[in-house]
LOKE-708079 format. One line per 4 residues: number of its first residue (from 1); their letters; for each residue x, y, z of N, C-alpha, C, O. Coordinates in steps of 0.02 Angstrom, whole numbers, plus 50000, padded with zeros to 5 digits. Layout:
BEGIN
NUM> a> X Y Z X Y Z X Y Z X Y Z; ...
end
This chain:
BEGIN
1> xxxx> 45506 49867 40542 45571 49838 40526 45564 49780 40479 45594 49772 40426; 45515 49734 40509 45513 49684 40445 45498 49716 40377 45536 49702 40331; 45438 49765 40366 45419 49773 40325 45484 49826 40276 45481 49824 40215; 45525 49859 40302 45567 49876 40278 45641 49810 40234 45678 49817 40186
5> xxxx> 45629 49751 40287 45688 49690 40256 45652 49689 40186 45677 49695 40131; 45568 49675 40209 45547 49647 40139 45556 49683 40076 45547 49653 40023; 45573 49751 40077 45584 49789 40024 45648 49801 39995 45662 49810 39936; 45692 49799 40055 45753 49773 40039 45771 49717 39997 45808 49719 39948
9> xxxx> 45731 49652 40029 45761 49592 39989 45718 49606 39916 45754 49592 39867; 45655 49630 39898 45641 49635 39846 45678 49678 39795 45677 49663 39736; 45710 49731 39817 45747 49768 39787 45808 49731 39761 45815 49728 39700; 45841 49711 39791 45899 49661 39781 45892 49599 39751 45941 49567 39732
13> xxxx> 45826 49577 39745 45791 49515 39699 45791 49560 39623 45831 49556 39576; 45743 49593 39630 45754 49641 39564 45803 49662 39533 45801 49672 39472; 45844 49670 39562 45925 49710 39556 45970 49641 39510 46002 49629 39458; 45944 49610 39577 46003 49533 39514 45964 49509 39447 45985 49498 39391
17> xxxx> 45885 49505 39480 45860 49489 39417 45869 49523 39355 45875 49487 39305; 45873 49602 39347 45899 49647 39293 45971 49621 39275 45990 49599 39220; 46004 49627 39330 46065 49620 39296 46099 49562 39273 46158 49562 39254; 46046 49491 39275 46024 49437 39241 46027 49447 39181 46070 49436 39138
21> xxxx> 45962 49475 39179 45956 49500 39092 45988 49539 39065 45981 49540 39004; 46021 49574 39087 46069 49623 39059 46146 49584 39057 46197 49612 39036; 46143 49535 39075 46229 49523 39045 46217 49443 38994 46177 49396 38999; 46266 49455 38955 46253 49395 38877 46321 49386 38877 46357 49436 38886
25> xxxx> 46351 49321 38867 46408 49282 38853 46400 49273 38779 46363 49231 38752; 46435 49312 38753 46459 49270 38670 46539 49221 38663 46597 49236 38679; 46519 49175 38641 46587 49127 38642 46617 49125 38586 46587 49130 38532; 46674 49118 38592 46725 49123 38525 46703 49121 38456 46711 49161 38409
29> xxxx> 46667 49055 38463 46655 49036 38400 46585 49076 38376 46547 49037 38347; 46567 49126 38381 46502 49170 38397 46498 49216 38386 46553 49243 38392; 46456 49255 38368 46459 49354 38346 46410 49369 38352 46370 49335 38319; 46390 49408 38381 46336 49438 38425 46299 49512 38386 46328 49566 38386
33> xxxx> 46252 49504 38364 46214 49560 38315 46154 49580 38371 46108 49542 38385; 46163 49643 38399 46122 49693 38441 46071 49720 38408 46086 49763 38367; 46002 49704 38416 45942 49756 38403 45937 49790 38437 45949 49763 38492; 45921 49864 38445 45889 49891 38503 45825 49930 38474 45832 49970 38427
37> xxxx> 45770 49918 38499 45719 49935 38470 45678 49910 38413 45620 49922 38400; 45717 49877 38385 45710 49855 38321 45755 49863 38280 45753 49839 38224; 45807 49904 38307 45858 49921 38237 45924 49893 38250 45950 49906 38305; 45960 49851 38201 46045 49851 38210 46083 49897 38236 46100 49944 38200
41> xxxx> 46099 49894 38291 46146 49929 38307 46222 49927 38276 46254 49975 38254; 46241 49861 38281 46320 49829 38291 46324 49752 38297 46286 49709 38319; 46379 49750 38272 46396 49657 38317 46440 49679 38371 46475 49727 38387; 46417 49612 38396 46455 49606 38483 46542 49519 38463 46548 49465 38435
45> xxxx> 46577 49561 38497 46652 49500 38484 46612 49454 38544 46561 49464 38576; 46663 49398 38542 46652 49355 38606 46673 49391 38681 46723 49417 38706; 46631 49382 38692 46649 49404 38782 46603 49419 38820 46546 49395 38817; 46621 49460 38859 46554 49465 38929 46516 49526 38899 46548 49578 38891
49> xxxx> 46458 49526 38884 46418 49574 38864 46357 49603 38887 46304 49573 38894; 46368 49672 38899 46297 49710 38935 46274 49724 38889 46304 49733 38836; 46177 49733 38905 46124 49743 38857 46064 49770 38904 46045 49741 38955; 46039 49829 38881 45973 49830 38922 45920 49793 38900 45900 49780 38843
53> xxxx> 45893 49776 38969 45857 49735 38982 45793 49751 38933 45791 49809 38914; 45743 49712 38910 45689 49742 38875 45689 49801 38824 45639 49832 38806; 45753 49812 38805 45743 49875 38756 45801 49835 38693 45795 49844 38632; 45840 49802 38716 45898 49779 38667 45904 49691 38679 45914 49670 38736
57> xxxx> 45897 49648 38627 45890 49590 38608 45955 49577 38560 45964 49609 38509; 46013 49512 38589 46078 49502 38570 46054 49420 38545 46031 49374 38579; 46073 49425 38460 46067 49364 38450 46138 49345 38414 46171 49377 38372; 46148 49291 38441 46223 49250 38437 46227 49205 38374 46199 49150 38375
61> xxxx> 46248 49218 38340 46264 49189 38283 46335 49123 38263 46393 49141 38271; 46328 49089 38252 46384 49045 38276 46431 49047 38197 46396 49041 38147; 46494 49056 38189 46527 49043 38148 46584 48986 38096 46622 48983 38048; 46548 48942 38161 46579 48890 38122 46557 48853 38072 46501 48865 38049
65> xxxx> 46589 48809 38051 46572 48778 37988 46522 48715 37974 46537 48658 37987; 46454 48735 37942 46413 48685 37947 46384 48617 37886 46361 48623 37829; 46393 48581 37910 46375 48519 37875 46299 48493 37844 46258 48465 37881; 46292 48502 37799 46218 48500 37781 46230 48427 37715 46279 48419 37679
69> xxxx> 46183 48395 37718 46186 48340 37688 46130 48359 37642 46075 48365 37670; 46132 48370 37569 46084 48358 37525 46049 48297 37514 46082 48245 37504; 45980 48296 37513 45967 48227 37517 45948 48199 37453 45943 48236 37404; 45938 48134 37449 45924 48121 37373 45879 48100 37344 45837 48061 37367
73> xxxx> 45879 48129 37268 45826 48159 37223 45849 48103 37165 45904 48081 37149; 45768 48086 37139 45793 48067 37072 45783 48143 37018 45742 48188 37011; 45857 48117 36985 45870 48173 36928 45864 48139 36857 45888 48083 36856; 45838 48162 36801 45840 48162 36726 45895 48201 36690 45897 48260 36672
77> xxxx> 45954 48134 36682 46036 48175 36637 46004 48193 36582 45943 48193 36572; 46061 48214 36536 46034 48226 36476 46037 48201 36425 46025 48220 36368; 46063 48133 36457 46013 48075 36384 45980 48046 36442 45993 47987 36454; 45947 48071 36474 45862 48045 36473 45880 47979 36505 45864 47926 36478
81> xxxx> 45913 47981 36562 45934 47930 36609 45911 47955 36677 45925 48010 36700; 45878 47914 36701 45865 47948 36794 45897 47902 36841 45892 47842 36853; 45947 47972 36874 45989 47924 36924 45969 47965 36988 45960 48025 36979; 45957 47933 37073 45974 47977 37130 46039 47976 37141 46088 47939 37137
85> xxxx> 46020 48035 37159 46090 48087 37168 46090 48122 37238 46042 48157 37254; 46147 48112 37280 46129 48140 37352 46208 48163 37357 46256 48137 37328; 46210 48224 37407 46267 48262 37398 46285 48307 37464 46243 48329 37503; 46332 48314 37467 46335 48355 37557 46369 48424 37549 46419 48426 37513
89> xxxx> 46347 48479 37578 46393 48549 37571 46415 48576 37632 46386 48563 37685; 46470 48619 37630 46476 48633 37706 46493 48703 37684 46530 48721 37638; 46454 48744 37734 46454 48822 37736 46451 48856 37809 46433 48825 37859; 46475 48937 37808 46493 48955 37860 46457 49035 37843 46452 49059 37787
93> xxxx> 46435 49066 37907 46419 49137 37902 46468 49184 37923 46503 49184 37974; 46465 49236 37858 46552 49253 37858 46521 49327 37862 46565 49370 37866; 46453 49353 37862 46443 49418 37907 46365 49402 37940 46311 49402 37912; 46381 49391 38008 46330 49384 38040 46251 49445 38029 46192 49432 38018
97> xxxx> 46282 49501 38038 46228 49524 38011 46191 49540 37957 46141 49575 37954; 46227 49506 37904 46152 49495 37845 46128 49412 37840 46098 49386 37793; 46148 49382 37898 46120 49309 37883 46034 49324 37939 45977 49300 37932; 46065 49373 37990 46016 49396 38029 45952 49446 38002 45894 49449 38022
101> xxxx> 45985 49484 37949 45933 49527 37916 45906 49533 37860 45865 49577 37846; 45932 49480 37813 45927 49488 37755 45883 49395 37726 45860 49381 37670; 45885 49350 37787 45839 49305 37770 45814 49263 37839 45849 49258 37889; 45754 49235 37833 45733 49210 37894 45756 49162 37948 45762 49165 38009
105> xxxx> 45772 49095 37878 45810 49047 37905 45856 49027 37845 45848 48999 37790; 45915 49055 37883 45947 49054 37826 45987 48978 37810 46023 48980 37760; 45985 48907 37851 45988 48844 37849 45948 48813 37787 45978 48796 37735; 45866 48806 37798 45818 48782 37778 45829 48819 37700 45803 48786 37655
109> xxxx> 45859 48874 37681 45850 48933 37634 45904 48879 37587 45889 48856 37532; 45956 48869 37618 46017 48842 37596 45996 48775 37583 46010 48769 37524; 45973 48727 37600 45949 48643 37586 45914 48667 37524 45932 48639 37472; 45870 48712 37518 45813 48728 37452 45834 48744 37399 45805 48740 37345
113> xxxx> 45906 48769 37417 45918 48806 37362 45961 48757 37331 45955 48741 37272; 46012 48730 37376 46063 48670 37360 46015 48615 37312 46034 48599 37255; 45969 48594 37334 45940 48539 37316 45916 48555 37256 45903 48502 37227; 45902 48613 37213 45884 48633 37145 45940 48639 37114 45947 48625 37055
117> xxxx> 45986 48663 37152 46068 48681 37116 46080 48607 37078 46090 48597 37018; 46078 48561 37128 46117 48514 37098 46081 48469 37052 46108 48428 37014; 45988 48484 37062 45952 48458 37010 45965 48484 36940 45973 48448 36891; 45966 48545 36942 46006 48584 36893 46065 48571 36853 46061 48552 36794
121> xxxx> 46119 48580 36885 46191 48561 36852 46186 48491 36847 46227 48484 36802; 46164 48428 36861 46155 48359 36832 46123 48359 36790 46147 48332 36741; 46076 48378 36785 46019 48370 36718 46056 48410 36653 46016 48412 36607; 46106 48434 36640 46145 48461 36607 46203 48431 36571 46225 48445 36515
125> xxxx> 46225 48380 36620 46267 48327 36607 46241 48276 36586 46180 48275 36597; 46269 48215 36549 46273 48147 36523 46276 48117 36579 46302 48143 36628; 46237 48029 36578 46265 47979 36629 46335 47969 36639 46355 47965 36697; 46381 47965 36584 46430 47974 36593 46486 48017 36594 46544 48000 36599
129> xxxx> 46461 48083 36587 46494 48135 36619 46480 48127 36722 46518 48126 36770; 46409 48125 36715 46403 48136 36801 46451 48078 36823 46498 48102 36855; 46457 48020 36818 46496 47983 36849 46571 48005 36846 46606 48000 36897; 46599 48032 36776 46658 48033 36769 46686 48097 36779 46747 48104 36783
133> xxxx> 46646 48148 36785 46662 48234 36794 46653 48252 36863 46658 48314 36864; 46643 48233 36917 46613 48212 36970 46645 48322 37011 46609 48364 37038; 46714 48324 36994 46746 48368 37027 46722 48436 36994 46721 48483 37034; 46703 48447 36933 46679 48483 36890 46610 48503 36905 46590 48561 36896
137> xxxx> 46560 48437 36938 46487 48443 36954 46504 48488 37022 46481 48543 37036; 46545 48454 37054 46568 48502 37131 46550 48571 37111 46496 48600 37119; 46616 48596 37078 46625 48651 37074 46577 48732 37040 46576 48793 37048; 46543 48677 37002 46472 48686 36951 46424 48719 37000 46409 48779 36998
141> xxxx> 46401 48671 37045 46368 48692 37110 46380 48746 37148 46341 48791 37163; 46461 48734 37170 46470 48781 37217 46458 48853 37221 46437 48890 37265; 46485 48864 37139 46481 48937 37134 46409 48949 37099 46396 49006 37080; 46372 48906 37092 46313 48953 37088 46274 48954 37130 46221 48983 37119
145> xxxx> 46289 48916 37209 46279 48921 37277 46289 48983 37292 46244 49022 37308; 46377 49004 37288 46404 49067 37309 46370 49141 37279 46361 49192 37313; 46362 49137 37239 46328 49170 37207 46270 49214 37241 46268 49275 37238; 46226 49178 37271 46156 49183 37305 46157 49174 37372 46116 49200 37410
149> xxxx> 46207 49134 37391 46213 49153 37476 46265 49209 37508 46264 49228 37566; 46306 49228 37462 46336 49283 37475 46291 49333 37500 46304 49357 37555; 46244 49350 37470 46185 49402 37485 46169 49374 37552 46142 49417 37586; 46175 49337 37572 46139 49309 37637 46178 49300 37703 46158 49276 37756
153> xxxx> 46265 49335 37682 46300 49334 37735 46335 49259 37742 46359 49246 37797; 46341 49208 37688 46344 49148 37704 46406 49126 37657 46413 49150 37601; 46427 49106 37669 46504 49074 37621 46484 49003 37612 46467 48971 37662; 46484 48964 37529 46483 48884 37540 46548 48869 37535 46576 48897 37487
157> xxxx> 46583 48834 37569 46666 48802 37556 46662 48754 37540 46712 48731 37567; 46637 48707 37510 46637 48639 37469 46558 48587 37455 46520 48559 37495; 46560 48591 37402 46515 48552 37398 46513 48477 37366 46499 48483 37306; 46522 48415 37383 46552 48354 37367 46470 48317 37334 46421 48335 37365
161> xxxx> 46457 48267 37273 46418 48223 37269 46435 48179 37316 46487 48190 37347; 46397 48123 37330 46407 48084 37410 46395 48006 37374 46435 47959 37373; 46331 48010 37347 46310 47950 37320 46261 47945 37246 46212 47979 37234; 46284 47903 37212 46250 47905 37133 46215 47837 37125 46254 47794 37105
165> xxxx> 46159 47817 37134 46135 47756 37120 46077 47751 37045 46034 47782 37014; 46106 47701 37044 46081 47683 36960 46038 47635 36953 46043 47580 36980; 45983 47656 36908 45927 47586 36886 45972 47536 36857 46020 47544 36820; 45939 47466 36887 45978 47406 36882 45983 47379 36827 46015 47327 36814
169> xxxx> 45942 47422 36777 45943 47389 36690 45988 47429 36663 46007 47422 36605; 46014 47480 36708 46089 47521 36672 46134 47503 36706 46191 47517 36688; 46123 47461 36778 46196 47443 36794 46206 47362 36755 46261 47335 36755; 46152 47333 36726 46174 47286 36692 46192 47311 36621 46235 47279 36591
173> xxxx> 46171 47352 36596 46196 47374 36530 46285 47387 36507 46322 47375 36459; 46289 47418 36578 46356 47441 36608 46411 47388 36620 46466 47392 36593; 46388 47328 36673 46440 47274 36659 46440 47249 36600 46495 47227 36581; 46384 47243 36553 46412 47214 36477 46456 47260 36435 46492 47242 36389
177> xxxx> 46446 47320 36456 46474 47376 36413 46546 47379 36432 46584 47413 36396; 46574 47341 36495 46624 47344 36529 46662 47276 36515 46723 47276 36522; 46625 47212 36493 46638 47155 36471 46648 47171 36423 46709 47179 36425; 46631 47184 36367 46634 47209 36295 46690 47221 36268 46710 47207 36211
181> xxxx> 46722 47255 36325 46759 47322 36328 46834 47289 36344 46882 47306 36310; 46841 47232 36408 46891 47201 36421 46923 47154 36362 46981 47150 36343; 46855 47113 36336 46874 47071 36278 46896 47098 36222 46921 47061 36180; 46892 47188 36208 46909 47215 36161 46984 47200 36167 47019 47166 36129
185> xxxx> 47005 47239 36232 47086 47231 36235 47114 47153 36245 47168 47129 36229; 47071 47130 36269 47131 47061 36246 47128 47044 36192 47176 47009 36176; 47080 47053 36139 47102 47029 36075 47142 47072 36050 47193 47047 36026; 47139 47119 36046 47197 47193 36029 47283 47145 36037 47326 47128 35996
189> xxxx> 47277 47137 36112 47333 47118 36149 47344 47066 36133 47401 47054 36153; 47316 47008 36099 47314 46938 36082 47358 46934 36000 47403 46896 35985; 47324 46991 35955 47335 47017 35892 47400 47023 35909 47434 46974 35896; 47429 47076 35938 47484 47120 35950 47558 47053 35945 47609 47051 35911
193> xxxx> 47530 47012 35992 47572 46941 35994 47595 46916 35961 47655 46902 35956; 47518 46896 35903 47535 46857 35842 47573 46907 35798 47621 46888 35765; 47557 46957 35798 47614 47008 35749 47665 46983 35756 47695 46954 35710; 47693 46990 35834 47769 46999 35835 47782 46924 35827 47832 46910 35794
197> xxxx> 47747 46873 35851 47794 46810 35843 47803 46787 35760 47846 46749 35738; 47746 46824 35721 47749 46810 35658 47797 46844 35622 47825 46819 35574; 47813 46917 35648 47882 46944 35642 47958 46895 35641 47997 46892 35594; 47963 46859 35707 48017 46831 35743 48022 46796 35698 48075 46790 35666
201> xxxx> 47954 46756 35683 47965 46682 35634 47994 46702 35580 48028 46662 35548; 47988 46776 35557 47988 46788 35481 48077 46781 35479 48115 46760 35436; 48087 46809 35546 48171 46824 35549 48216 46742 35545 48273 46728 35526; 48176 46713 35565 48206 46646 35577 48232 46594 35535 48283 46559 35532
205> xxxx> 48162 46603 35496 48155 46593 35418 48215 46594 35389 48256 46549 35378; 48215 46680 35375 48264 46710 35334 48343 46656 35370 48376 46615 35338; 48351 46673 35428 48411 46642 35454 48431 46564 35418 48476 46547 35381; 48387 46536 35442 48365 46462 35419 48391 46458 35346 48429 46411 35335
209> xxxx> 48372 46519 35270 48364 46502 35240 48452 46536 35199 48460 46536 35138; 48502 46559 35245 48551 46581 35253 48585 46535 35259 48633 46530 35220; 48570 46474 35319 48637 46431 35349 48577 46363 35320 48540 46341 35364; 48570 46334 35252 48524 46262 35261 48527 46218 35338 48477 46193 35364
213> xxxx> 48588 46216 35362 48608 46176 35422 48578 46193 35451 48581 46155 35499; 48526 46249 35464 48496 46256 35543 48446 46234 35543 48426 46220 35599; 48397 46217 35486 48339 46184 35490 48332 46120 35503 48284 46098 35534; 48393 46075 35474 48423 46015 35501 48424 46015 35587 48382 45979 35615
217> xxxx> 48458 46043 35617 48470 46046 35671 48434 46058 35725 48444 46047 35785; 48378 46087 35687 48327 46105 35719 48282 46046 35720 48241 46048 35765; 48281 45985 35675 48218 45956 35680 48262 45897 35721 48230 45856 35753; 48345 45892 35719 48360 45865 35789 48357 45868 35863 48353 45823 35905
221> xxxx> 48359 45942 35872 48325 45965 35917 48258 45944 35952 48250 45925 36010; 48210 45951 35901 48149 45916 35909 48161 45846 35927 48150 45822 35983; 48179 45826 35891 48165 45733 35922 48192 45739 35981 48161 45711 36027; 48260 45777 35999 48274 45780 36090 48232 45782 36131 48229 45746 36181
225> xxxx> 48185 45837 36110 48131 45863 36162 48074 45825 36158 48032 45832 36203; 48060 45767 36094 48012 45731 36105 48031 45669 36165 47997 45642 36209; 48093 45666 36145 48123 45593 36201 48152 45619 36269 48189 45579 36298; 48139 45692 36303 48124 45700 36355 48064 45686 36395 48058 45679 36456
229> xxxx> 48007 45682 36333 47938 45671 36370 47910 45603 36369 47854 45580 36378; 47976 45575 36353 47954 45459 36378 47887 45462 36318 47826 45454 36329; 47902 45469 36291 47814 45474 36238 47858 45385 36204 47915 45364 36194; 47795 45362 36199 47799 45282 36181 47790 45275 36107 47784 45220 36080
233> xxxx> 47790 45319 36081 47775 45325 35989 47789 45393 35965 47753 45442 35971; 47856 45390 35931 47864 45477 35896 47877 45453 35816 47916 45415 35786; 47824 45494 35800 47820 45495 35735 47845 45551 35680 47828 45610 35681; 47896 45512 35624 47946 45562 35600 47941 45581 35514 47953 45546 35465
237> xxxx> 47926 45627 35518 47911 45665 35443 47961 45611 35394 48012 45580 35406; 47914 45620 35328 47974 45577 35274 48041 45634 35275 48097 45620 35296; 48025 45685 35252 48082 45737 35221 48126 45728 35304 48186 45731 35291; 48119 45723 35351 48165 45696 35416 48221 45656 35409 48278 45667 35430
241> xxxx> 48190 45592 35366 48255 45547 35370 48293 45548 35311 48338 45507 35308; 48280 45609 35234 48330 45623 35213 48381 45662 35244 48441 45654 35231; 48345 45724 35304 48365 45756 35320 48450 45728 35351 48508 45744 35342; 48416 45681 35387 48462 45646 35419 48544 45626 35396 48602 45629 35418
245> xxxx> 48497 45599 35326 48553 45568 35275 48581 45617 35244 48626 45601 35205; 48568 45673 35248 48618 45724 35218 48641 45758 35264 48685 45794 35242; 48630 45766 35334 48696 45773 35389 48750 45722 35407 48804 45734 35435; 48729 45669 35389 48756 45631 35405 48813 45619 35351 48862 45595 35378
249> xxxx> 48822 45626 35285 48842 45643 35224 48881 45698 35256 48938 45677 35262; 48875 45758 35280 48888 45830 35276 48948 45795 35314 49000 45783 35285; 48937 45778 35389 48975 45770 35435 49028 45735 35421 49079 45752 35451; 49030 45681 35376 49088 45643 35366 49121 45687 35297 49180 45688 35281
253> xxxx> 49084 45709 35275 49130 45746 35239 49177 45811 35256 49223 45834 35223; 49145 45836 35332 49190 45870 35349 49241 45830 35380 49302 45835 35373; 49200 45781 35424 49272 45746 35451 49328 45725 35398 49383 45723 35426; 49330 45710 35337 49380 45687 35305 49420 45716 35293 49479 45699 35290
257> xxxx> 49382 45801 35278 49405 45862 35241 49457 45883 35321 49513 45907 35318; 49439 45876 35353 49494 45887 35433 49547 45852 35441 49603 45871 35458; 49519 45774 35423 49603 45709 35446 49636 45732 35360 49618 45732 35301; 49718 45754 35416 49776 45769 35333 49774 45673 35288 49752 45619 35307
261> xxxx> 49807 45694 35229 49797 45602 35177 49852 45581 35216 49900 45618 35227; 49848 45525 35235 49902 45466 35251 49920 45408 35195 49872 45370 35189; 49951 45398 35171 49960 45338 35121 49945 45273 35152 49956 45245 35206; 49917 45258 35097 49866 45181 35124 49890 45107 35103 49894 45088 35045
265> xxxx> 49905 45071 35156 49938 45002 35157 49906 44991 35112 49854 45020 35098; 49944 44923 35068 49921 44863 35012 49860 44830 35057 49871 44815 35116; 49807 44823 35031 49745 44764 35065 49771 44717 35027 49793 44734 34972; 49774 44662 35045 49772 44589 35009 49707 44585 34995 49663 44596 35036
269> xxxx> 49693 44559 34902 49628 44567 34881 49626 44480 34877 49670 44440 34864; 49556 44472 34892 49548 44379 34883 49562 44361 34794 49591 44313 34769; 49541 44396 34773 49538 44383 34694 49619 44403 34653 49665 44434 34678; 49618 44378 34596 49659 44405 34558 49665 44488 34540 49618 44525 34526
273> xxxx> 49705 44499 34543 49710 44569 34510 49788 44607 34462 49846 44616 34481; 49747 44623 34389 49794 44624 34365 49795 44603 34283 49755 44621 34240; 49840 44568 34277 49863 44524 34226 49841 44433 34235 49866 44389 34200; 49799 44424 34282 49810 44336 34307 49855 44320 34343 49867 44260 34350
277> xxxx> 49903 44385 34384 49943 44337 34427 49904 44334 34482 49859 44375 34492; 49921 44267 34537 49909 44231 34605 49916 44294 34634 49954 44340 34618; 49867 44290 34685 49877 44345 34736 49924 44318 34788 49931 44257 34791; 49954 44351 34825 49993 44335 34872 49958 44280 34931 49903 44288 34958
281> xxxx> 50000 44230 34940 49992 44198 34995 49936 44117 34948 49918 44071 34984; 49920 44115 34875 49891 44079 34848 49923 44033 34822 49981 44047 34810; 49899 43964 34802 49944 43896 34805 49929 43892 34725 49874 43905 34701; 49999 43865 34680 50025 43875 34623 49976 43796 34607 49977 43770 34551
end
C-alpha cells in the first residue's frame, strides 16, 4: 500500500510538472512565435497557451515601443568641422516572426546600424545645416533605418538628434560671428533713422522756407526751452537779435495795419512852427 501511494504521488508530481511546462501566458503587449522541432509553426495572440513539453519552444516577443538612445560619436561635417553628435530612436516589432528569424539580436543590430546611419547623413551636411536642418537630419535617418529594418520585422517611428556639442574654438568663432552680426543690424537700423529724420528735416526746411516766420519762431521757441533749464548763461547767435528786430518790426506793423485811423489831436510843439508865430501858451 505504501509502495503503491508512492507511485501515485509520483505520477501526479509528474503530471503537474508536464503540465507546468506545457502551459505559456502571452500578455497583451506580446506575440508569441511557436517552434516545434525547429520549425515555425505560427504566432501565438495573448492568452493562456498550450505547448508540448520538450518538442515545442514559445518565444514571446514584446510589441511595444522601444527607446534606444544613440550614443555619441565624434562626426566630420562637410566643411571639415568635428562635432559629437548623440541621438535617440524609438522602434517597435511589427512582425514578430522575422525579428525572430531573420536576425539574432535584433536590438544590438539596430544601435549598429543607427549609429553609422547618423554618422552618415551628418557627414553630408554643413555645420550649419546640422544645427539648422535638424528635422530634415531626423527624417534623413529614419528612412534609411526603415529601409533595413523592415527586413527584420522592425518598424523605426522617430528618430530625434538629442545633443550637438561643439569645439570651443567654434563656439567662440560663433559668438563673434553672432556679435558681428547684431552690430550689423543696428547700424542698418541706426542708418534707417538718419534717413528718415533727414527726410523730416528736408520737409521742414521746405516749410520754413514757405512761411520766413517760422524760423523766427522757432529760434523763440528755443530760448523758452533754454530758460526752462535755469542754465545761468545762454548764449545767442548774432543773426538772433536781428531776428528779433524784424519780428518785432513785423508785429507792430501788423498791429497798426489792425487799429482803424483815428484823427490825431494838435500836440503843442515847444518850438515855433510855421511862419515865426508864438506857439500857444508863449509870452509876447
Amino acid at each position: 500500500m505504501n509502495a503503491l501511494g508512492v507511485v501515485v504521488f509520483v505520477l501526479v508530481a509528474l503530471s503537474l510538472l508536464v503540465l507546468a511546462m506545457a502551459v505559456r501566458i502571452v500578455k497583451q503587449y506580446e506575440n508569441g512565435v511557436l517552434f516545434r522541432l525547429g520549425r515555425v509553426i505560427g504566432e501565438r495572440q495573448p492568452g493562456l497557451r498550450l505547448i508540448i513539453p520538450f518538442i515545442d519552444v514559445l518565444h514571446r516577443i514584446s510589441l511595444r515601443i522601444v527607446t534606444m538612445p544613440i550614443q555619441s560619436q565624434g562626426i566630420i561635417t562637410r566643411d571639415n568641422v568635428t562635432v559629437d553628435v548623440s541621438a535617440v530612436a524609438y522602434f517597435k516589432v511589427v512582425d514578430a516572426v522575422k525579428s525572430v528569424v531573420a536576425i539574432e539580436d535584433v536590438y544590438a543590430a539596430i544601435d549598429q546600424i543607427a549609429q553609422t546611419t547618423l554618422r552618415k547623413v551628418v557627414g553630408q551636411h554643413t555645420l550649419d545645416e546640422t544645427l539648422s536642418e535638424t528635422d530634415k537630419i531626423n527624417l534623413d535617418i529614419r528612412a534609411i533605418l526603415d529601409v533595413t529594418t523592415i527586413e527584420w520585422g522592425v518598424q523605426v517611428t522617430l528618430v530625434e538628434l538629442k545633443d550637438i556639442q561643439l569645439p570651443d574654438s567654434m563656439k567662440r568663432a560663433m559668438a563673434r560671428q553672432a556679435e558681428a552680426e547684431r552690430e550689423k543690424r543696428a547700424k542698418i537700423i541706426a542708418a534707417e533713422g538718419e534717413s528718415l529724420a533727414a527726410a523730416a528735416l528736408g520737409d521742414a526746411s521746405d516749410t520754413m522756407m514757405a512761411h520766413p516766420l517760422a524760423l523766427q519762431l522757432r529760434n523763440l521757441q528755443t530760448l523758452v526751452e533754454l530758460g526752462v533749464d535755469k542754465n545761468t548763461t545762454v548764449v545767442f547767435p548774432a543773426p538772433l537779435m536781428s531776428t528779433i528786430a524784424e519780428l518785432g518790426t513785423f508785429l507792430a506793423r501788423e498791429a497798426g495795419a489792425a487799429t482803424p485811423s483815428e484823427p490825431q489831436s494838435p500836440i503843442a510843439l515847444p518850438a515855433a512852427v510855421g511862419n515865426g508865430t508864438p506857439a500857444a501858451g508863449s509870452q509876447s
